[in-house]
Structures are given as C-alpha cells and as structure tokens.
LUMDORO-483694 format. One line per 2 residues: number of its first residue (from 1); for each residue x, y, z of N, C-alpha, C, O. Coordinates in nm, 2 decimals. Each point is the difference from the previous one (the first is absolute). Example, Ala and Ser with C-alpha at 12.3 -4.5 7.8 and 13.67 -1.06 7.14 Angstrom:
BEGIN
1	1.32,-0.57,0.78,-0.09,0.12,0.00,0.09,0.12,0.00,0.10,0.00,0.07  -0.14,0.11,-0.14,0.09,0.11,0.00,-0.08,0.11,0.08,0.05,0.11,0.01
***
This chain:
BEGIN
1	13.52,9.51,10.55,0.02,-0.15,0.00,0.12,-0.04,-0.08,0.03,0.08,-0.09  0.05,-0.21,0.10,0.09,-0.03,-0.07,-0.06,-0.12,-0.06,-0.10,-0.06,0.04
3	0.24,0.03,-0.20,-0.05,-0.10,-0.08,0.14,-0.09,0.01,0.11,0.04,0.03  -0.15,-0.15,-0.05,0.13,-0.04,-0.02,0.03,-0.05,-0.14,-0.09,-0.06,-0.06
5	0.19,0.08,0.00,0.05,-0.06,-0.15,0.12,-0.06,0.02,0.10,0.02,0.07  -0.16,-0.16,-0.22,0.12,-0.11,0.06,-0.01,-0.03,-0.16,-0.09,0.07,-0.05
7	0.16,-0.16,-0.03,0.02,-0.08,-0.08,-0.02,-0.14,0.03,0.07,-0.06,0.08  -0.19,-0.02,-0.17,0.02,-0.15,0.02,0.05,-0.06,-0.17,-0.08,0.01,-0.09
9	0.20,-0.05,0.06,0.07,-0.06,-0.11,0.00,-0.16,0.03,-0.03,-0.06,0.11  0.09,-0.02,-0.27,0.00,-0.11,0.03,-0.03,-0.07,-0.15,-0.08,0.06,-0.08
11	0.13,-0.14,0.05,0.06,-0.07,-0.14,-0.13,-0.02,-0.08,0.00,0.05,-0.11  -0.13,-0.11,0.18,-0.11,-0.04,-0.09,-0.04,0.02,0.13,0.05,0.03,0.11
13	-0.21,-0.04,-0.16,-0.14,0.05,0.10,-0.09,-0.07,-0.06,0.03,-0.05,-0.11  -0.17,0.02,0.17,-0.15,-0.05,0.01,-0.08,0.05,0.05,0.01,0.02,0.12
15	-0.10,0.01,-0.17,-0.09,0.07,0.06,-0.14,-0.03,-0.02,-0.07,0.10,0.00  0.01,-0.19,-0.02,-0.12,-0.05,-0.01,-0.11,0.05,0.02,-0.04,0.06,0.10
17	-0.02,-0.11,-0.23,-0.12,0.06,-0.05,-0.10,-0.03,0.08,-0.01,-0.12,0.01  -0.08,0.19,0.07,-0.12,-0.06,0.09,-0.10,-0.07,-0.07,-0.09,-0.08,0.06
19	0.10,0.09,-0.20,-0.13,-0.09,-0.09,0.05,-0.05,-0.08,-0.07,0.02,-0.10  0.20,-0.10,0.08,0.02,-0.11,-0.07,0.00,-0.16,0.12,0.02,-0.04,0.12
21	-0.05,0.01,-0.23,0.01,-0.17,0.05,0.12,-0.08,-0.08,0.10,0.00,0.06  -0.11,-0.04,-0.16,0.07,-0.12,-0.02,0.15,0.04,-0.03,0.10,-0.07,0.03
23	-0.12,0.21,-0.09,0.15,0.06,-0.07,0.04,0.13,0.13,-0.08,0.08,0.05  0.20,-0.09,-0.01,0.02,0.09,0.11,0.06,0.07,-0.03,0.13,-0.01,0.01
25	-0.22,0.15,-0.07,0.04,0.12,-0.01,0.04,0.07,0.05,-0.01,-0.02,0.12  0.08,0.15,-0.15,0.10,0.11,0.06,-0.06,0.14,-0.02,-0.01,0.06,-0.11
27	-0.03,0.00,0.24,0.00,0.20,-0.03,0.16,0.01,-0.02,0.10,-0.07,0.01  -0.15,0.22,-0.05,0.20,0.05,-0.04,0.06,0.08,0.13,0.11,0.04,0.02
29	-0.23,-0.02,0.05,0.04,0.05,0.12,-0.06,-0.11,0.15,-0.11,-0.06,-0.01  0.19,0.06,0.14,-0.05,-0.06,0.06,-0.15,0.10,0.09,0.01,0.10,0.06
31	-0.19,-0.20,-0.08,-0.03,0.05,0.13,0.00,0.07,0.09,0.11,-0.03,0.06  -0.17,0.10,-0.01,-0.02,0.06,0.15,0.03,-0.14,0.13,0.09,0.02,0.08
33	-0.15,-0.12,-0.08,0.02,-0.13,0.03,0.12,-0.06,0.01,0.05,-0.04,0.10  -0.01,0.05,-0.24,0.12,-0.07,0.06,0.14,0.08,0.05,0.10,-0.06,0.05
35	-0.13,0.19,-0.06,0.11,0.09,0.11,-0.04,0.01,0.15,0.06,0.04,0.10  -0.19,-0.10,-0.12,-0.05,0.03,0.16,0.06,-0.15,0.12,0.02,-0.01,0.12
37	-0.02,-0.14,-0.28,0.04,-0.08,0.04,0.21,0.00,0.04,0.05,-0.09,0.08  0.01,0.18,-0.14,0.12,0.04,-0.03,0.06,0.04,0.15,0.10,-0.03,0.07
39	-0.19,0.09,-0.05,-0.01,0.14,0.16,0.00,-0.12,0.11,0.07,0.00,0.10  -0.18,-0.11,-0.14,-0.03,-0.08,0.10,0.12,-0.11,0.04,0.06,-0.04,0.10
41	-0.07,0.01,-0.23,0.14,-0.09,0.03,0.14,0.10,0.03,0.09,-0.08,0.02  -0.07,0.18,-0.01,0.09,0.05,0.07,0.03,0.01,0.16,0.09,-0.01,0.08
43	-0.25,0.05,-0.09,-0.05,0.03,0.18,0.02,-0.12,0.09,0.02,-0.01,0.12  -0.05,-0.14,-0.25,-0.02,-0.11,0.09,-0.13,-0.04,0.03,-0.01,-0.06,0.11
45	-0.08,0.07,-0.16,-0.15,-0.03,0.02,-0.01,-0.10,-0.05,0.07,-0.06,-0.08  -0.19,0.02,0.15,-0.02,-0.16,-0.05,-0.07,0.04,-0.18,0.00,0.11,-0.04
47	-0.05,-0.20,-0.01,-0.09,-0.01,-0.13,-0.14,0.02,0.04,-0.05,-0.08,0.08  -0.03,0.18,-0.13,-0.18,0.01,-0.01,0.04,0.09,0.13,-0.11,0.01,0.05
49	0.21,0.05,0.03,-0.04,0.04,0.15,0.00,0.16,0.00,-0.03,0.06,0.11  0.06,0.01,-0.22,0.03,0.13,0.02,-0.12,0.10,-0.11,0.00,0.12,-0.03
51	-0.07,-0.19,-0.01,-0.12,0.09,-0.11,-0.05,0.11,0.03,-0.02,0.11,-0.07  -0.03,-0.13,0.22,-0.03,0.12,0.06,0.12,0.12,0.03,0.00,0.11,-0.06
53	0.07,-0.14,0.15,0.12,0.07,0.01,0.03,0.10,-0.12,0.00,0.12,-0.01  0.02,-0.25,-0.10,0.10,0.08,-0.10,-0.15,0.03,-0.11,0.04,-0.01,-0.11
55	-0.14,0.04,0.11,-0.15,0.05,-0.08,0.06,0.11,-0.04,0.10,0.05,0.06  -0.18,0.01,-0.21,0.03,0.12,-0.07,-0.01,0.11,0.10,0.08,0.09,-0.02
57	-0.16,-0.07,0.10,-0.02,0.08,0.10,0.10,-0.01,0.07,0.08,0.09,-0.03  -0.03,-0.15,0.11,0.14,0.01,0.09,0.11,-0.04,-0.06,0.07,-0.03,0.09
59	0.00,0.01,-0.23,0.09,-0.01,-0.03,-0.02,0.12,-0.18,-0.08,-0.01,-0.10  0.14,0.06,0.11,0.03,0.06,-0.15,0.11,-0.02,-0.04,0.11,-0.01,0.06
61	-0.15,-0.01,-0.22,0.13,-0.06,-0.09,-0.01,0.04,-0.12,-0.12,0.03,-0.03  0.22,0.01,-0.07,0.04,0.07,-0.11,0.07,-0.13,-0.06,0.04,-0.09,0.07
63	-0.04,0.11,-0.20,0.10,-0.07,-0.07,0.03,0.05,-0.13,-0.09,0.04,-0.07  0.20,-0.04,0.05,0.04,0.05,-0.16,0.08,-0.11,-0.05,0.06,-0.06,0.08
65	-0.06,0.04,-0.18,0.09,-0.05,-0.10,0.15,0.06,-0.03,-0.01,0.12,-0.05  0.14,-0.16,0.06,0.09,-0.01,-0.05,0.06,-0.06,-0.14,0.09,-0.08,0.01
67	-0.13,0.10,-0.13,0.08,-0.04,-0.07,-0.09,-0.07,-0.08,-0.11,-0.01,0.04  0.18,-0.06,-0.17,-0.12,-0.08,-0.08,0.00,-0.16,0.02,0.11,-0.06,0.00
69	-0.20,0.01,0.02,0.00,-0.16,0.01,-0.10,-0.08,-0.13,-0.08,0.05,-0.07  0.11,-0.17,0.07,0.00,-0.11,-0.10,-0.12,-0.10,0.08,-0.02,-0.03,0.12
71	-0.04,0.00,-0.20,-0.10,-0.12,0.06,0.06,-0.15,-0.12,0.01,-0.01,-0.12  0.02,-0.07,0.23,0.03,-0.16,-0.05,-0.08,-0.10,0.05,-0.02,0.00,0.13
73	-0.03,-0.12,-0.22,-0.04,-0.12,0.00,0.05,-0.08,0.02,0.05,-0.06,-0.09  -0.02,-0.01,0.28,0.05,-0.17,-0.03,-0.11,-0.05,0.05,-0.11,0.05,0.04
75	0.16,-0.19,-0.07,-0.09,-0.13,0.05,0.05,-0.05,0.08,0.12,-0.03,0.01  -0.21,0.01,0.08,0.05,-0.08,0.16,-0.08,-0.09,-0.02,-0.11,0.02,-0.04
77	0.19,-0.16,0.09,-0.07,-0.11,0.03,-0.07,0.03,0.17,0.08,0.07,0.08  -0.22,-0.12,-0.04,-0.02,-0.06,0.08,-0.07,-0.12,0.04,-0.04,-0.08,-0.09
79	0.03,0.06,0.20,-0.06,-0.15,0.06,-0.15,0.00,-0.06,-0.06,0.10,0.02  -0.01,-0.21,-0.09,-0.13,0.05,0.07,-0.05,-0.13,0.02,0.01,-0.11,-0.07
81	-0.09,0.15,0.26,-0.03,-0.06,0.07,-0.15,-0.01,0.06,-0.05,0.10,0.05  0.02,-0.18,-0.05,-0.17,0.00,0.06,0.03,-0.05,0.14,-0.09,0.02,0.09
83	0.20,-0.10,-0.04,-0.05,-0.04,0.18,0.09,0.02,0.02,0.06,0.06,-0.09  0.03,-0.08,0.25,0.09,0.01,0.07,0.13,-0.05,-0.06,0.11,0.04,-0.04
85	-0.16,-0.13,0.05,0.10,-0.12,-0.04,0.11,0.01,-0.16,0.12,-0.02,-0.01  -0.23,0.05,-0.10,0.08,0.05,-0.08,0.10,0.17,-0.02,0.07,0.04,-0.09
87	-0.13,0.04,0.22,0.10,0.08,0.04,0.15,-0.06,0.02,0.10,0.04,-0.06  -0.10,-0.17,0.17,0.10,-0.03,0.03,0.08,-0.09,-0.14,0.11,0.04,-0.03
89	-0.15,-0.12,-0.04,0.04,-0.05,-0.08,-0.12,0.02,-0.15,-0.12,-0.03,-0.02  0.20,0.08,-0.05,-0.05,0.12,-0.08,-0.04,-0.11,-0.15,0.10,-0.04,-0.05
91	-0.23,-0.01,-0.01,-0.01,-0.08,-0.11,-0.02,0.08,-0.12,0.05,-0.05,-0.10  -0.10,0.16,0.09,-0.01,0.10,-0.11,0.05,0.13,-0.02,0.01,0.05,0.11
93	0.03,0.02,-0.20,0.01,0.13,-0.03,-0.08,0.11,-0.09,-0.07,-0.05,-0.09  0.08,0.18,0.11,-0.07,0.06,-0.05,0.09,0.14,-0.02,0.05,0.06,0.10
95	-0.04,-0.01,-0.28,0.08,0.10,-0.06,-0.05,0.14,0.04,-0.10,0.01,-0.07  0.11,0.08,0.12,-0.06,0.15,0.01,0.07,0.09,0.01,0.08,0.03,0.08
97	-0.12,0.05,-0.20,0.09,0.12,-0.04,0.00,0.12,0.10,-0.10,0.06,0.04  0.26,-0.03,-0.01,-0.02,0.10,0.09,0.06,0.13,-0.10,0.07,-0.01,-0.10
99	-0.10,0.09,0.14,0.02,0.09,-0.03,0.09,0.12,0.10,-0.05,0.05,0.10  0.19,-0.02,-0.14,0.08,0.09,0.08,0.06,0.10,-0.05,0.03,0.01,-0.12
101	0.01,0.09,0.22,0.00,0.13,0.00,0.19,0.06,-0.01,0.07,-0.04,0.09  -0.03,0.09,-0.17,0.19,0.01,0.00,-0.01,0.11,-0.04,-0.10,0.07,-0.02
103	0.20,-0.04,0.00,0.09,0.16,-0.01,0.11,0.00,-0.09,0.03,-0.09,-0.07  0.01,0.21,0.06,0.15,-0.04,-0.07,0.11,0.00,0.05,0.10,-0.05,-0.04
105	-0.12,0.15,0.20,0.08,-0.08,0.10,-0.08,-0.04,0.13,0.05,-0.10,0.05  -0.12,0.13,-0.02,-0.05,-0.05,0.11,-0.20,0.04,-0.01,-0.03,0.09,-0.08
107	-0.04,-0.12,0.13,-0.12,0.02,0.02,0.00,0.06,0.12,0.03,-0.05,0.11  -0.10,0.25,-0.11,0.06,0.05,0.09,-0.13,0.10,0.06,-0.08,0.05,-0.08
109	0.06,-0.05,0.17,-0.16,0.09,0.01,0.04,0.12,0.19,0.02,-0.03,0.11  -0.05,0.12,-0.18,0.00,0.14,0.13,-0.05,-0.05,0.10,0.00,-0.12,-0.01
111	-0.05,0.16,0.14,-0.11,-0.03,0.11,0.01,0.10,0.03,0.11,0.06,-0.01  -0.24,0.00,0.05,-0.03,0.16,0.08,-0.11,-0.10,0.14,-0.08,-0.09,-0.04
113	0.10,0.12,0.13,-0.09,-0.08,0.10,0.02,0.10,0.14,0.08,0.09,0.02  -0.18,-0.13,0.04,-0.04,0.09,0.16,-0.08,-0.08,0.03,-0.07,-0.07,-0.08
115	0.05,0.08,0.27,-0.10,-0.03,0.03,-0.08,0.04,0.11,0.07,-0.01,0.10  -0.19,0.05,-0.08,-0.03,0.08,0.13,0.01,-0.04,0.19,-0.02,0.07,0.09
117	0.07,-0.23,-0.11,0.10,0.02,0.11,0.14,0.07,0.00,0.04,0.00,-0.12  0.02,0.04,0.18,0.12,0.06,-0.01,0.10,-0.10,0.06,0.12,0.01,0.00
119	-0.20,-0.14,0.04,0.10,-0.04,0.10,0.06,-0.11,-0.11,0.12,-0.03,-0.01  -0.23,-0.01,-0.06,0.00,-0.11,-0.11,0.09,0.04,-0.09,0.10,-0.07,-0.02
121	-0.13,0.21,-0.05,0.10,0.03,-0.09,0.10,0.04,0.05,0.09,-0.01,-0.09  -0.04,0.06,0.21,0.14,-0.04,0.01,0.06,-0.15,0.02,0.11,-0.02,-0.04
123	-0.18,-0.07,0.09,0.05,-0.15,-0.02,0.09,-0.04,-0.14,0.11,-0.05,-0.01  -0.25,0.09,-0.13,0.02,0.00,-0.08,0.15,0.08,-0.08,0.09,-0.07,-0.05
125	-0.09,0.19,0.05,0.09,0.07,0.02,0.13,-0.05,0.02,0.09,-0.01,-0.08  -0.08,-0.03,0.25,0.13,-0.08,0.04,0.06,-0.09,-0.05,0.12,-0.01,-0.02
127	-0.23,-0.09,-0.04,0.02,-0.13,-0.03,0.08,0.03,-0.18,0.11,-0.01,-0.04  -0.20,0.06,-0.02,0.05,0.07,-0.15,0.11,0.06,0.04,0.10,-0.07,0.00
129	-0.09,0.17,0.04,0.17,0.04,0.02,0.09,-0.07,0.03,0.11,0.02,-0.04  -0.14,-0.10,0.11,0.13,-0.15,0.05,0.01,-0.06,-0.06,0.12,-0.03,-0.01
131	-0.22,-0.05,-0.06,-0.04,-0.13,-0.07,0.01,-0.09,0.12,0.08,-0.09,0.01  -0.18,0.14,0.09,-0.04,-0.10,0.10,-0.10,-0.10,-0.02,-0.10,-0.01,0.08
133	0.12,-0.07,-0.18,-0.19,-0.06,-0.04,0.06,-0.13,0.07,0.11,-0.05,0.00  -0.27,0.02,0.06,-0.02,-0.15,0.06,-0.02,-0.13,-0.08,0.06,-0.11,0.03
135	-0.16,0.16,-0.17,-0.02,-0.07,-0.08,0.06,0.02,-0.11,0.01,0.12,0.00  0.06,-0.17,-0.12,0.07,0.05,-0.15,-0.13,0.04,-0.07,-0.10,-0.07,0.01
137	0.10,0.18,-0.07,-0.05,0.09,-0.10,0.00,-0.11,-0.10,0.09,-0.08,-0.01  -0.20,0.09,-0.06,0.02,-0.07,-0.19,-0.11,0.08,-0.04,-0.07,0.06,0.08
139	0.07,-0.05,-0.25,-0.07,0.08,-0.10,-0.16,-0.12,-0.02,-0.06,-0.07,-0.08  0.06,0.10,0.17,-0.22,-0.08,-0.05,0.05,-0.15,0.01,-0.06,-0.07,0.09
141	0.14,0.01,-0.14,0.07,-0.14,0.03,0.08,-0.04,0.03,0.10,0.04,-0.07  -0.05,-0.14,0.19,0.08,-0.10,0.08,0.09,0.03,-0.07,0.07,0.10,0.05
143	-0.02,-0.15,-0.19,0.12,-0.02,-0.07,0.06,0.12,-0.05,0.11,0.00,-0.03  -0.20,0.13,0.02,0.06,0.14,-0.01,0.04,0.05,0.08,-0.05,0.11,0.04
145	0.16,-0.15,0.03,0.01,0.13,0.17,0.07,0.12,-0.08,0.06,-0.02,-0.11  -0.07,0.17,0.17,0.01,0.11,0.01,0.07,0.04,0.06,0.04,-0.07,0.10
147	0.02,0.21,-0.13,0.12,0.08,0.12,-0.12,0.14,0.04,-0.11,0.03,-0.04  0.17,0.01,0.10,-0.09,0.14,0.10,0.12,0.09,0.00,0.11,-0.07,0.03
149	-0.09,0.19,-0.06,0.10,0.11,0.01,-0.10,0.12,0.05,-0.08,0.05,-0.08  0.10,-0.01,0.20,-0.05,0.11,0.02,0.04,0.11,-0.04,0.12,-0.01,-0.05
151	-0.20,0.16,0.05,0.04,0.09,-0.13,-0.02,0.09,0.08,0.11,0.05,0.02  -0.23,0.02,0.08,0.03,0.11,0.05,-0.14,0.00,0.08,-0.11,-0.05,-0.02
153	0.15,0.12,0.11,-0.17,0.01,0.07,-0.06,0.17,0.05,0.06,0.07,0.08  -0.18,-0.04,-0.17,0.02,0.15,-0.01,-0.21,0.04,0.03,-0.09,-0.08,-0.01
155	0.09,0.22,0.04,-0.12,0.01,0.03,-0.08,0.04,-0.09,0.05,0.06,-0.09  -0.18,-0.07,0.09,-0.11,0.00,-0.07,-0.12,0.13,-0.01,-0.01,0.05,0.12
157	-0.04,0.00,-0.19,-0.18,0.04,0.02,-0.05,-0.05,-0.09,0.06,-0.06,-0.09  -0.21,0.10,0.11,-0.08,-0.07,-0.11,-0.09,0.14,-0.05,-0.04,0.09,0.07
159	0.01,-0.09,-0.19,-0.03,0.15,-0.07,-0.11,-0.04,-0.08,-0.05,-0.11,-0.04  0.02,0.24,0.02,-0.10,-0.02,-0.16,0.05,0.07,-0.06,0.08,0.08,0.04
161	-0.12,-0.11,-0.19,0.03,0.10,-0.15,-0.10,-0.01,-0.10,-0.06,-0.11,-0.02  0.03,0.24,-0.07,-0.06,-0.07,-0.11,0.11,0.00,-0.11,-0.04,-0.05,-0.11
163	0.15,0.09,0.11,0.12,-0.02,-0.09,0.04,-0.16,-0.04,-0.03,-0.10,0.07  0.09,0.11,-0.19,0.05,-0.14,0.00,0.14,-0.04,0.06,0.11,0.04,-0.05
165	-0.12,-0.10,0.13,0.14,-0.08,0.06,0.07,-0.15,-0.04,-0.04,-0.11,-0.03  0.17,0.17,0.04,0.07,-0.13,-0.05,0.01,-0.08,0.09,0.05,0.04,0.11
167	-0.09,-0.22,-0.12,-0.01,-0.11,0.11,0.06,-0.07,-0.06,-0.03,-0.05,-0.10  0.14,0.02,0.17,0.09,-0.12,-0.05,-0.07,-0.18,0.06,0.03,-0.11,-0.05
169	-0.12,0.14,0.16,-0.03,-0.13,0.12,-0.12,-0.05,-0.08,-0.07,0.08,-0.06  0.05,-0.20,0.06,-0.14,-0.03,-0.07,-0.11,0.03,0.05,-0.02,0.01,0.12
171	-0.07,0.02,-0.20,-0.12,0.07,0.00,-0.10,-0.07,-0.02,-0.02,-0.08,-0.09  -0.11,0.14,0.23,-0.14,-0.11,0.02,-0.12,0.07,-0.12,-0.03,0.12,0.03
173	-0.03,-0.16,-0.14,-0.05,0.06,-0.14,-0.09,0.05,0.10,-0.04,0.11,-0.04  -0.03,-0.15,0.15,-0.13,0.11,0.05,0.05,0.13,0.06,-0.08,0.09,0.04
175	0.23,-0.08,-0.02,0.09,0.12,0.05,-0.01,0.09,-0.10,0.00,0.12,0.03  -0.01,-0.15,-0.14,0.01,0.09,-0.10,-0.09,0.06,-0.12,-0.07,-0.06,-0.09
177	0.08,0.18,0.12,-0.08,0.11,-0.11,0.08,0.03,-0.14,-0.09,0.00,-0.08  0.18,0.02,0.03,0.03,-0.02,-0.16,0.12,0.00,0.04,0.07,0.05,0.09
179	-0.04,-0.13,-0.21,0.15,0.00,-0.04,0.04,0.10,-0.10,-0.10,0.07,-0.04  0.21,-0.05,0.00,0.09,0.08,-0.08,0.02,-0.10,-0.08,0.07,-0.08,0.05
181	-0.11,0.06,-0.13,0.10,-0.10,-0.13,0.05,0.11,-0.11,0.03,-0.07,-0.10  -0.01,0.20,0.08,0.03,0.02,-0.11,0.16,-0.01,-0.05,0.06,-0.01,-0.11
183	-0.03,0.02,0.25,0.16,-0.01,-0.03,0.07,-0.15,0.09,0.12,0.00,0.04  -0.20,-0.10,-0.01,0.02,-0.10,0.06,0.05,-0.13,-0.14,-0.07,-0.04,-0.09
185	0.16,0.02,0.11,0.10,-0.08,-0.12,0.04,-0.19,0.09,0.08,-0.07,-0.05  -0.14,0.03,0.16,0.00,-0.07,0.10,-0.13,-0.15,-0.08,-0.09,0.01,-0.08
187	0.13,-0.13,0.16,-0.10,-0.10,-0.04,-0.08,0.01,0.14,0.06,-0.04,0.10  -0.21,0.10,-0.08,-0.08,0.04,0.09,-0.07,-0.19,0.07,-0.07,-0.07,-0.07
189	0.11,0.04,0.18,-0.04,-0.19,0.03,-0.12,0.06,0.12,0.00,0.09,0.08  -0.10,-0.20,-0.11,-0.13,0.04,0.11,0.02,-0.13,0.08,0.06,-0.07,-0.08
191	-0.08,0.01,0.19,-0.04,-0.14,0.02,-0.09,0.09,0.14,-0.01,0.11,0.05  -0.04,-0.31,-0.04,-0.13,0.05,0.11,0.09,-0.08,0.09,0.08,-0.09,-0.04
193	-0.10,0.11,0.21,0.12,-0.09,0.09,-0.10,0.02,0.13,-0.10,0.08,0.01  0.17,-0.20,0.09,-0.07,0.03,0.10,0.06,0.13,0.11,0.12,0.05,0.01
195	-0.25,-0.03,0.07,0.05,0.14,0.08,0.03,-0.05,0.16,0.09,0.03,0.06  -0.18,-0.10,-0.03,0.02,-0.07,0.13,-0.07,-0.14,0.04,-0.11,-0.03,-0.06
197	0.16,-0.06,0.14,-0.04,-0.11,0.04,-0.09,-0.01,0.11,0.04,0.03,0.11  -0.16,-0.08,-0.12,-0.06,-0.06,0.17,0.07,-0.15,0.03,0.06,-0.09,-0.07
199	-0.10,0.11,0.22,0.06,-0.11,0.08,0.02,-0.11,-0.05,0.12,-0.04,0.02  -0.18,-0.02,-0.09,0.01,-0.16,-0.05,0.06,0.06,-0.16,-0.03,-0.06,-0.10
201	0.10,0.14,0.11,0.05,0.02,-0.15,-0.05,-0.01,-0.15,0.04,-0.04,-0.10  -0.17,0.10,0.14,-0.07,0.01,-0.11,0.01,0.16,-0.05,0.06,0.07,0.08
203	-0.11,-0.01,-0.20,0.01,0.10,-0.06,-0.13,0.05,0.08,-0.12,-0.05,0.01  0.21,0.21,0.07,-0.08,0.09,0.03,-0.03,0.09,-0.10,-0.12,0.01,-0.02
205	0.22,0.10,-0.07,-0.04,0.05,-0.04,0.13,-0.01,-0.11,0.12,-0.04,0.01  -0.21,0.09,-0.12,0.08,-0.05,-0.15,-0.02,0.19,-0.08,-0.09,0.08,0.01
207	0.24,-0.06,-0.10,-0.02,0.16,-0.01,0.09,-0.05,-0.15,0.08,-0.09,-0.02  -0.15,0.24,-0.09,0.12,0.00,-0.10,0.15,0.07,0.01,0.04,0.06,0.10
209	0.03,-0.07,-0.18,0.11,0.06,0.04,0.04,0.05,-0.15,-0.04,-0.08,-0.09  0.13,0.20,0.04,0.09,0.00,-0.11,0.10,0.06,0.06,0.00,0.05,0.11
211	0.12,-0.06,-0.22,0.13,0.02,0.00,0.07,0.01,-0.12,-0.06,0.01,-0.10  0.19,-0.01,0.09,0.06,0.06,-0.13,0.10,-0.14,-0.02,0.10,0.00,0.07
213	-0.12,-0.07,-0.13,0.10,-0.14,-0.04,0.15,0.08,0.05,0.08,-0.06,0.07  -0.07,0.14,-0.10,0.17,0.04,-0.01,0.03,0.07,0.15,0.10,0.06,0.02
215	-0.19,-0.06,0.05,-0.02,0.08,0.14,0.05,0.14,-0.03,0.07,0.05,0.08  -0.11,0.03,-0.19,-0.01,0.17,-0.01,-0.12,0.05,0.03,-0.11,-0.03,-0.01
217	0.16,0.10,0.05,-0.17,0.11,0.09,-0.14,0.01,-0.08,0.03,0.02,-0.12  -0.16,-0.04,0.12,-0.08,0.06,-0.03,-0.08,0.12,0.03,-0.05,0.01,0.11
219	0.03,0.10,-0.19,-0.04,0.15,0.00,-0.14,-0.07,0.05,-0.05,-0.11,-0.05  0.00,0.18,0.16,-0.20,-0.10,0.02,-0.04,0.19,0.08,0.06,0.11,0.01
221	-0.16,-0.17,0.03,-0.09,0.11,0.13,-0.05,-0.09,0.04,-0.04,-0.10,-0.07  0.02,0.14,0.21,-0.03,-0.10,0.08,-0.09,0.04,0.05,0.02,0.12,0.02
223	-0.13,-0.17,0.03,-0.15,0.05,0.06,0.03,-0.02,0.16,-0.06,0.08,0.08  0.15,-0.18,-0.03,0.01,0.04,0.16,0.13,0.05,0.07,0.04,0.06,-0.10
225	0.04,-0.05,0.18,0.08,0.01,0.05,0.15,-0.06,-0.07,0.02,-0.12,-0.05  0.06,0.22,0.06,0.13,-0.06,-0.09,0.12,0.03,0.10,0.02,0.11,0.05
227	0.05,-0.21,-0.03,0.13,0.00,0.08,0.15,0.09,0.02,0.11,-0.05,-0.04  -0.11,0.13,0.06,0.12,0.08,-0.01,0.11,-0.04,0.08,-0.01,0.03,0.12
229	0.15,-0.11,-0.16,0.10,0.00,0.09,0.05,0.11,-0.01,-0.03,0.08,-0.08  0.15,-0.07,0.21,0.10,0.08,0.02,0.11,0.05,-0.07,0.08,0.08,0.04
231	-0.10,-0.19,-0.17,0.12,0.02,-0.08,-0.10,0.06,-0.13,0.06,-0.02,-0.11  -0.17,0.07,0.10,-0.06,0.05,-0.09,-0.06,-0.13,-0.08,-0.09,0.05,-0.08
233	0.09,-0.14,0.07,-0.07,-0.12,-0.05,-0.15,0.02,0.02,-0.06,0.07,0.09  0.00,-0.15,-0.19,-0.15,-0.01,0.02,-0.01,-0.20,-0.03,0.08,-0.07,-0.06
235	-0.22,0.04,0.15,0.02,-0.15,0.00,-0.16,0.01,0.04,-0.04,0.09,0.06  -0.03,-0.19,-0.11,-0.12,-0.07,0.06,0.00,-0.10,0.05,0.07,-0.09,-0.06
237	-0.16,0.05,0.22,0.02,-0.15,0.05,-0.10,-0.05,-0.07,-0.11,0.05,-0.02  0.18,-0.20,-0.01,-0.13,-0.13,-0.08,-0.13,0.00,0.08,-0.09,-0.08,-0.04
***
C-alpha cells in the first residue's frame, strides 16, 4: 500500500481544546479532526458531510511535529448576543482569551496519510501535488490559513516488535508498552483530543496522545502494529 507525505506550515495555528469553554485553548499539535477537516476542504466537501468517508477506519493519519513552538495569549473581543437582532446590531461585548500557537519561523507539522479506497487517495494525492484545493486550508482557525508542500509518496507495512523503536509521529498512550526515558533529554506533552465525529458532530470517540514538544523521536514498544515506510521510517496512525 502507499502513504502519502506532505508538509502543512503556516505563521500561527489553533487548535482547540474539546473541553474548554470560556478561554480558547490550544493542543501543540493539530487533531486527527482537524487534518481530516484539512483533506475535506481540499476535496471540496460540504461541512459535517464526510465523517464516515474520512472515519479512523478508512482514512489513516500520522502526524509529527516539526520544530519547537510557543503558546500565546490574546484577547479577542466578541459580540454577546441573546436574539437575532442584536447579532445584527451588536449592544454588548465580551473579552476571551485565546490562546495561540507560533514558531520561530513557521508552525510546521509532517502528514503520513492513506486510505483504503485507492481511488480517494489518489484524488487526494493529485490535488496535494498540484495544490488543487477547492476550499483554502487554515490551521484550526479562519484567520490562520496554511500552505501544503508535498514531500513524497512512498510504500508501507505494518509489523510487530518487542524492540524499542524510534517514533517521531504522535503517539496514542493505549499504543504503548514502555518508554525508554533513560537517555530521553526531550519535554514529553500528553493531551487527550478527539478521534472521530458522528453525524451531527458530536464526539464519537475521544483518545490520549504524547509527543516530544521539540518533535524528536521517542524510544517506546509498542504492543500493536508499527508502520514501516519505504524510506526506513517508523510512524503510528492517531
């Protein structure tokens, strides 16, 4: 089977927390979600129409971190509104700290993705290689748009080991049987994120994740199946 690898870069990012409310926080890495929403808006799909399609089961996805990023605090004003009417003519405001995501030059993250149509992932494929997108790409938010550079598209197996392997792609904590820390010099980040959406866009299923703040490999064993590309890489999908 083939994978495809691309680069999504881009000045600042958002990525929102599934259980904040009032303060709108930031993972350091984007979701499963919102690369699936990335794919969609490339393809051209409407909003809420592709969950199934693009589900953990028919779409696989990798992600690694490039590079070290910064988390910052602004304040955005918005409206706040109880009827219609003050939508359109706005009587109050309301201060909420957002919370965003930068780089030192760009905010930059790998993609490893496949999918068991063949016909789908070549769409995808084409469209990445061209920069044929229908819709513009942005990082979790409207006002962050993103660039796409594709990187290479190469083939896969999936293996076992009881050795420890180096994974640069973020890692799901029920994937994993021990880590190596003895020689790990890295800031180790856990968050919990969503894995997939049902129809009406509610949380299907919710999973932990870690990774290395600085996107360097972690030494782990892994209790199921581990990805081997063609270029000798090892990667886990979210």
């Amino acid at each position: 089977m083939k994978i495809l690898v691309f680069d999504i870069y881009g000045k600042f990012a958002h990525f929102r927390k599934f259980y904040t409310n009032s303060s709108s926080l930031t993972y350091g890495i984007p979701p499963r979600t919102t690369i699936t929403g990335i794919i969609a808006a490339i393809m051209g799909l409407e909003r809420d129409s592709y969950y199934d399609e693009f589900n953990s089961d028919n779409l696989k996805i990798a992600v690694k971190k490039i590079g070290t990023t910064q988390k910052i605090i602004q304040t955005l004003n918005y409206m706040r509104a109880t009827t219609m009417n003050e939508l359109i003519i706005g009587k109050e405001h309301t201060q909420v700290p957002f919370e965003i995501l930068r780089g030192k030059d760009n905010v930059r993250f790998r993609i490893y993705l496949t999918h068991r149509d063949k016909s789908i992932f070549e769409e995808i494929e084409r469209r990445v290689k061209k920069n044929l997108f229908i819709y513009p790409p942005y990082f979790g938010s409207a006002s962050f748009g993103c660039n796409i550079l594709y990187v290479d598209t190469l083939k896969f197996e999936e293996l076992r080991s009881n050795n420890y392997i180096d994974i640069g792609t973020v890692i799901r904590t029920d994937q994993v049987e021990e880590i190596n820390l003895q020689n790990y010099r890295g800031k180790l980040i856990k968050e919990r994120m969503t894995v997939d959406f049902s129809h009406d866009r509610n949380i299907k299923e919710v999973s932990s994740y870690i990774y290395d703040d600085d996107g360097k490999s972690i030494e782990v064993k892994i209790k199921d199946e581990i990805i081997r590309l063609s270029n000798g890489e090892y990667i886990l999908f979210m």
